[in-house]
VEXDREN-2710 file (C-alpha; in Angstrom, 1 decimal):
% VEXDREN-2710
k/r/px/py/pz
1/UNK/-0.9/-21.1/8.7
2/UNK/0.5/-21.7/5.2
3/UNK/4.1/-21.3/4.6
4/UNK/4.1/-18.9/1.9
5/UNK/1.8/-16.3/4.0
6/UNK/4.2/-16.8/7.1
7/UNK/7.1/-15.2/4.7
8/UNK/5.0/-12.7/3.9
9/UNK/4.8/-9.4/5.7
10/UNK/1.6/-8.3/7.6
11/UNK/1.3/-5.6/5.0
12/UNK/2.2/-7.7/1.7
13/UNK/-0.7/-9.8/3.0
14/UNK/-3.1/-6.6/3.6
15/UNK/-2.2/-5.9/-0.3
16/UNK/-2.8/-9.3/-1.4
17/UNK/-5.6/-9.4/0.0
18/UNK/-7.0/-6.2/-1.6
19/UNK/-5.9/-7.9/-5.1
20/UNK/-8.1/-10.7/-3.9
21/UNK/-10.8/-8.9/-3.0
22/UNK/-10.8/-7.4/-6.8
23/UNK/-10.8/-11.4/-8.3
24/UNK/-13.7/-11.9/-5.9
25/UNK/-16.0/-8.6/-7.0
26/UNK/-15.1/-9.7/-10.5
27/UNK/-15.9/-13.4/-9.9
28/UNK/-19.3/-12.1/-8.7
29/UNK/-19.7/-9.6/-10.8
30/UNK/-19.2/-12.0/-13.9
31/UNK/-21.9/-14.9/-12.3
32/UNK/-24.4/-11.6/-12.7
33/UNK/-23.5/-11.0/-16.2
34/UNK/-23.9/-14.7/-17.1
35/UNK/-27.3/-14.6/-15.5
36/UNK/-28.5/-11.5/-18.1
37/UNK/-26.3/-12.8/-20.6
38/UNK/-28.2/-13.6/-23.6
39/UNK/-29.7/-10.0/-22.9
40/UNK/-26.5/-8.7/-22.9
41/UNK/-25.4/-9.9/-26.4
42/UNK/-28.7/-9.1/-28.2
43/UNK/-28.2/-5.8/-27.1
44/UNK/-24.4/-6.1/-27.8
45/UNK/-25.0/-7.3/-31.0
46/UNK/-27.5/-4.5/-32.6
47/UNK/-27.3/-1.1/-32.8
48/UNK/-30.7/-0.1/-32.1
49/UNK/-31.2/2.3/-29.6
50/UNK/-34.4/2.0/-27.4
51/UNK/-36.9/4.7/-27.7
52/UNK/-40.0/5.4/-25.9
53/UNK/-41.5/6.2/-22.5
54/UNK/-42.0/3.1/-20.9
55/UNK/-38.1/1.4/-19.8
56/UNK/-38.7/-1.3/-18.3
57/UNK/-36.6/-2.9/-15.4
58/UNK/-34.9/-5.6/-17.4
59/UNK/-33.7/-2.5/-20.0
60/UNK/-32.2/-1.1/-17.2
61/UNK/-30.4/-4.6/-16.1
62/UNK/-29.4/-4.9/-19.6
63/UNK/-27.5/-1.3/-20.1
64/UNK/-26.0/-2.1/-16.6
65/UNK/-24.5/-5.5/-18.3
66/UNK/-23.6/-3.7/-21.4
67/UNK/-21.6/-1.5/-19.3
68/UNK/-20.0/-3.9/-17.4
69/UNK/-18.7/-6.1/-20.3
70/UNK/-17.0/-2.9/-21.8
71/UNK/-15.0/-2.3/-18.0
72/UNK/-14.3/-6.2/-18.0
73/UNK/-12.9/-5.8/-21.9
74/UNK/-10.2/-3.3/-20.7
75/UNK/-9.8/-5.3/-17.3
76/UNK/-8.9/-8.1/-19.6
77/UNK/-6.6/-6.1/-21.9
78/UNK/-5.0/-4.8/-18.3
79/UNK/-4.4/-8.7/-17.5
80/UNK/-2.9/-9.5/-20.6
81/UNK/-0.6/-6.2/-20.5
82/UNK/0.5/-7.5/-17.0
83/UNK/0.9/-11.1/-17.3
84/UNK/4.0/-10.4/-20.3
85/UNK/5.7/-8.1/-17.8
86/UNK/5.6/-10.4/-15.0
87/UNK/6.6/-13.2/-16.9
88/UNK/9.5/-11.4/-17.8
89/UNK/10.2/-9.7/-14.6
90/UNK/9.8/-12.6/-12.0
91/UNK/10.6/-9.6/-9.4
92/UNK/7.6/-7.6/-10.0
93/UNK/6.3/-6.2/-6.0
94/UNK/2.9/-7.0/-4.6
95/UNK/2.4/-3.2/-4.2
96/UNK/3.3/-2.9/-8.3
97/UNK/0.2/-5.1/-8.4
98/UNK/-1.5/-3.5/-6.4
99/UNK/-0.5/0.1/-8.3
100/UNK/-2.0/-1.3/-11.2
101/UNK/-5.1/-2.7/-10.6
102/UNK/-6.4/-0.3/-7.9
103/UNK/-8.3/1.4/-10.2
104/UNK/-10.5/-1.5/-10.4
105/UNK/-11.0/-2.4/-6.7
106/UNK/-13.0/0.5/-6.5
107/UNK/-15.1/0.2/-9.6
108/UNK/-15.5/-3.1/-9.1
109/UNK/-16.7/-2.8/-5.8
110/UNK/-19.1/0.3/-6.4
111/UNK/-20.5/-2.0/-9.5
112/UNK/-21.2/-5.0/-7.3
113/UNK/-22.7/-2.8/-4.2
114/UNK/-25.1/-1.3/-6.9
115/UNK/-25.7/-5.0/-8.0
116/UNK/-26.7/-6.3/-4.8
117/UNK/-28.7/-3.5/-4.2
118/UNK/-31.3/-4.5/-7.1
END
């Protein structure tokens, strides 16, 4: 075992490994979008709206990517927020970490469950 996890509590490393687990559903998350991407910024890029009866599955995709690039826009914003205050508060907690980006653990999660399941 590393030295830097044996200094760590049981429970520091139960909530660093829920921060992990929020890199990883974005890592994955973010290989899908590069898969639709070109999609993604067409769509992105106009403002025509899609009308008609017949959707098919790869509009469907596409609105899903949209979406997702507007969560990982403020996810970004969130990172850059955080990375000032840690840099200027070397003593910020793992739980402060995790207080701030619980929000996306969840939707991150939910998004990539409802990837996979496509």
């Amino acid at each position: 075992m590393d030295l830097e996890i044996q200094l760590l509590h049981l429970w520091e490393r139960m909530v660093q490994n829920e921060i992990l687990e929020i890199a990883t559903h974005y890592k994955q998350l973010h290989s899908f979008i590069e898969s639709k991407k070109e999609r993604a910024n067409s769509v992105l890029s106009t403002s025509t709206v899609i009308h008609g009866s017949e959707y098919s599955t790869e509009s469907y995709i596409t609105a899903i990517c949209v979406g997702i690039i507007s969560v990982f826009k403020t996810y970004f914003n969130l990172i850059d927020d955080f990375e000032w205050k840690v840099l200027n508060d070397p003593f910020i907690t793992f739980s402060h970490v995790q207080s701030v980006f619980e929000p996306y653990r969840e939707l991150f999660r939910m998004l990539h469950i409802h990837k996979s399941s496509k």
